[in-house]
C-alpha positions, -999 to +999 in steps of 0.1 A: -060-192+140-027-211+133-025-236+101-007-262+098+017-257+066-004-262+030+013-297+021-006-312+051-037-297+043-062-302+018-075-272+018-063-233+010-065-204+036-089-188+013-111-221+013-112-218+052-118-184+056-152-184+035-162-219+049-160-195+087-174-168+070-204-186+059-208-204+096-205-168+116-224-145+094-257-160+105-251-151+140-270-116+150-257-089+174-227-089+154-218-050+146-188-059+129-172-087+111-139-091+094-114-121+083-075-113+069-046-138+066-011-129+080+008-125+049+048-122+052+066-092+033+057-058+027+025-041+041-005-037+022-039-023+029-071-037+020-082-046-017-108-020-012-101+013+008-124+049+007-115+077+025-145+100+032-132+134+041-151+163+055-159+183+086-182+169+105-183+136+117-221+130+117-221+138+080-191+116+076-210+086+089-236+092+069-217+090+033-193+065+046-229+042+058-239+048+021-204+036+009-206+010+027-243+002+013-231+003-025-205-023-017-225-049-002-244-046-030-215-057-052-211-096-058-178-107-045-171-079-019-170-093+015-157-079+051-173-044+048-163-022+075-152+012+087-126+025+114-150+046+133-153+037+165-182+052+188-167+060+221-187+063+255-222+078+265-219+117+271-240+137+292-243+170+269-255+200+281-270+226+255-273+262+265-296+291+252-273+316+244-296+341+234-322+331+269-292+334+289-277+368+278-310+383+282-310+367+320-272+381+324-258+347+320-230+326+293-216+298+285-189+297+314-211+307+341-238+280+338-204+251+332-185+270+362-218+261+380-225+225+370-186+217+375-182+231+409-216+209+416-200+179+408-167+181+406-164+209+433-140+242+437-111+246+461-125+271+482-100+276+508-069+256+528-073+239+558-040+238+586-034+212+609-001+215+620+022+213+594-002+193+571-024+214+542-057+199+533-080+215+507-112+222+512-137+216+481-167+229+484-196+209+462-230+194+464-236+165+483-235+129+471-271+124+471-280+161+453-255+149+424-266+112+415-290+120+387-296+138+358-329+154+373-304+172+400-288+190+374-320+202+358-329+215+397-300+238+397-299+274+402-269+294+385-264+327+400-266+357+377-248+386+373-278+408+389-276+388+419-305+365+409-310+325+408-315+315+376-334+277+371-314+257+351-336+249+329-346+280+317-312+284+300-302+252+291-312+212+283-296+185+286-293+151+266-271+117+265-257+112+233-229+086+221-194+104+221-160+096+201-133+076+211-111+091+190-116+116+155-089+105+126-074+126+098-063+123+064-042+151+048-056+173+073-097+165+072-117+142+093-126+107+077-139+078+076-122+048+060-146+021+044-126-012+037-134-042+022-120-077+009-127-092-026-135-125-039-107-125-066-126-155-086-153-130-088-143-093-093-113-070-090-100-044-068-100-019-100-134-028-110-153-025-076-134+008-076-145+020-109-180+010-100-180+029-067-166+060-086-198+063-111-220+055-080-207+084-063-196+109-087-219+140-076-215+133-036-203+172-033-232+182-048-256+165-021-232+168+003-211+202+000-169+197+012-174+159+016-152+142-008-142+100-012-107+092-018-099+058-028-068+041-017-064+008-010-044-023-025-044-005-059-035+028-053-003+011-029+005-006-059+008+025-082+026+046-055+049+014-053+049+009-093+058+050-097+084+049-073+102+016-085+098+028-116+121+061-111+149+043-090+149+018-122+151+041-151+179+056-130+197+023-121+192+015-161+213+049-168+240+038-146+243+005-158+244+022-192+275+049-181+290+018-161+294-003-192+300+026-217+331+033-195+341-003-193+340-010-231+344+021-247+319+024-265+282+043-265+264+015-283+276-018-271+261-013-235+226-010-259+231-044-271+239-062-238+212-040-226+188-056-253+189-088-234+157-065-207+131-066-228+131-106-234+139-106-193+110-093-189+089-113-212+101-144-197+091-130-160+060-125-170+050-160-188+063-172-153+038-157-132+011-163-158+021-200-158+026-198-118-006-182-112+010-155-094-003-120-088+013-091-103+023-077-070+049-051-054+071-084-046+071-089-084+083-052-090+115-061-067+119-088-084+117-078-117+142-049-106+170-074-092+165-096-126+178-061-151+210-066-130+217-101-132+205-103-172+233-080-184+262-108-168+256-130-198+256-105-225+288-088-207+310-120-210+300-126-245+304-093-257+333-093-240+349-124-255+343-110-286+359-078-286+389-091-273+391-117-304+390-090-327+415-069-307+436-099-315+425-096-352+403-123-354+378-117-384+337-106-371+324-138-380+349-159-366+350-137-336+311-141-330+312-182-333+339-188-314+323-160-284+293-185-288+314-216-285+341-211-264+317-187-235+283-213-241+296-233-208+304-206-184+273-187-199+250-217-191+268-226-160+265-188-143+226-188-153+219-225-141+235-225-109+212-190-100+177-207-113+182-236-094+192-218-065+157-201-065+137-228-082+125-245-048+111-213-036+097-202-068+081-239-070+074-241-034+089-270-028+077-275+009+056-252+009+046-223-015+056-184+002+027-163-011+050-133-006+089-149-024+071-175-044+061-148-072+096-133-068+113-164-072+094-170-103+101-137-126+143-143-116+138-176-127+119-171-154+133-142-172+165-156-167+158-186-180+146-166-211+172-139-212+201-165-213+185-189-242+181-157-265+213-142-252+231-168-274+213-165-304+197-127-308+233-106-291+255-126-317+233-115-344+225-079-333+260-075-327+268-083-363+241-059-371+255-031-353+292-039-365+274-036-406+258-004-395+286+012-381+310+007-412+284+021-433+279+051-415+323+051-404+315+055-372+347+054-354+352+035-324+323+023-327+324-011-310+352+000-289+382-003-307+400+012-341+385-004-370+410-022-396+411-040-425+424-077-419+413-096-445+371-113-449+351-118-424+344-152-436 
């Protein structure tokens, strides 16, 4: 189903979908039932997601049926289903072993028989000519339409002697699979399900189902749930990200070490993270916006573009006191003379993302949030920038003549006069 775009609508996608849901669900003969919206940027699975893992697939759908139970039981959990698909009817044969040896018959004799029955055997080659045509011998249609012409069969033994077929072997129609899935190497069973978000959590339905089924191995021995779904992406996502950023961090710290000289100026501009981050995340609490993977990227992309502010102040000062401008004079005249291009370089980048982080003409579900932690923690990274890096800076400095560090804001330290 298509929808027009959210300013012409009065209502949300979530609205619509549990005003269907409400309308379908009455209807019987329905075996499965499942609504999703086609969200833009990365994948992700469902809010809920257990993996039952064992050997054998009856068993599986067993404990997965039970899973599925507990969570209807659950208030807000809607959509419960499982990827099992049952394939075809299967006319299944069960032999006798132990009957059969003892009448000098196995396994492949008694399926040689029934296939050349129905299926036939290439018994010779017929030539006409230059033309080959095989010649299958096999039972005739009429001896091969029902099941009752199988149990009439007589399977030759190794003694020379016909055999009834039924004395060795049964047969019944059960339902076989269209297809058997693995996870890290065992059969399973996924059980899914979608959350009402105004009602529960993802990590709370998942907690719940983990007391629930805490001693499943001990009723059901090497059957094991394993739950994935939207939470366990996000911590994959949230480990990973978090690696490639603590190394990005440690380059940005060598880049700017390099650049200025200096081991502990790149920790001030560096400072300016923390309040970044505070800033993103007021933005999605005043935006309403999940704390999602998006987010993650976003708030990676915002510890590069913080740093730019601090750089060019920082910068501006050091080369004033190159010049031997006293500290003081150095660090008011770095917050005069760089406030415009300061201001200017953050301004230009929030407005260029403000429509999309307001969703002017419609809000993106998937770059809205984005939007809204560079905005934000820019926003709050450059109006601290010009009050707490002047001041930490002139902390540092103090600290650093007490202890004579040398070179410790990247140049030789000398006298010139107060630093009034």
């Amino acid at each position: 189903m298509d929808l027009v775009e959210p300013k012409y609508r009065k209502r949300t996608s979530d609205e619509i979908i549990a005003e269907l849901r409400e309308k379908v669900q009455p209807i019987s003969g329905i075996s499965k039932l499942a609504f999703s919206k086609i969200a833009t940027g990365p994948p992700t699975g469902k809010p809920v997601e257990v993996k039952v893992k064992g050997k054998y697939l009856d068993e599986l759908q067993e404990v997965a049926e039970l899973v599925k139970a507990q969570l209807r039981k659950m208030g807000g959990v809607t959509d419960v289903n499982d990827d099992f698909e049952p394939g075809k009817k299967e006319i299944r044969i069960h032999v006798d072993e132990d009957k059969a040896a003892l009448l000098g018959l196995d396994v492949f004799q008694i399926a040689g028989t029934v296939r050349t029955a129905f299926e036939g055997t290439k018994a010779t080659v017929f030539r006409d000519g230059d033309e080959e045509v095989d010649v299958v011998v096999r039972f005739r249609g009429d001896e091969r339409e029902k099941l009752s012409d199988i149990e009439r069969m007589r399977i030759a033994s190794r003694s020379g002697g016909m055999i009834p077929f039924g004395n060795v072997a049964s047969i019944s129609i059960e339902r076989g699979y269209s297809e058997i899935k693995r996870f890290e190497g065992d059969r399973a069973i996924t059980v899914s399900a979608d959350i009402d978000e105004s009602v529960t959590s993802a990590a709370e339905v998942n907690r719940k189902l983990e007391e629930r089924f805490t001693g499943i191995e001990e009723r059901y021995p090497g059957y094991r749930l394993d739950f994935r779904g939207e939470m366990m992406e996000f911590k994959d996502a949230f480990s990973s990200l978090g690696r490639l950023f603590v190394v990005g961090i440690l380059l940005m710290y060598l880049i700017l070490g390099t650049q200025f000289r200096s081991w502990v100026q790149p920790l001030i501009i560096m400072f300016t993270l923390p309040f970044a981050f505070i800033g993103a995340m007021i933005g999605l609490l005043i935006g309403r916006d999940p704390f999602s993977i998006t987010t993650l990227f976003g708030i990676v992309a915002l510890a590069g573009v913080v740093v730019n502010d601090s750089i060019v102040l920082i910068d501006f000062i050091n080369k004033a006191r190159a010049r031997s401008v006293a500290k003081w004079k150095a660090i008011v005249s770095g917050g005069r003379l760089r406030l415009r291009p300061i201001i200017l370089t953050s301004v230009t980048t929030i407005l260029g993302l403000l429509p999309m982080a307001i969703g002017l003409g419609g809000k993106s579900e998937t770059w809205g949030p984005l939007a809204n932690t560079i905005v934000w923690g820019l926003a709050a990274a450059t109006f601290l920038t010009l009050f707490v890096i002047p001041c930490l800076y002139a902390i540092v400095d103090d600290v650093g003549r007490k202890l004579h560090v040398g070179r410790f804001n990247g140049y030789h330290e000398e006298k010139i006069g107060g630093d009034g």
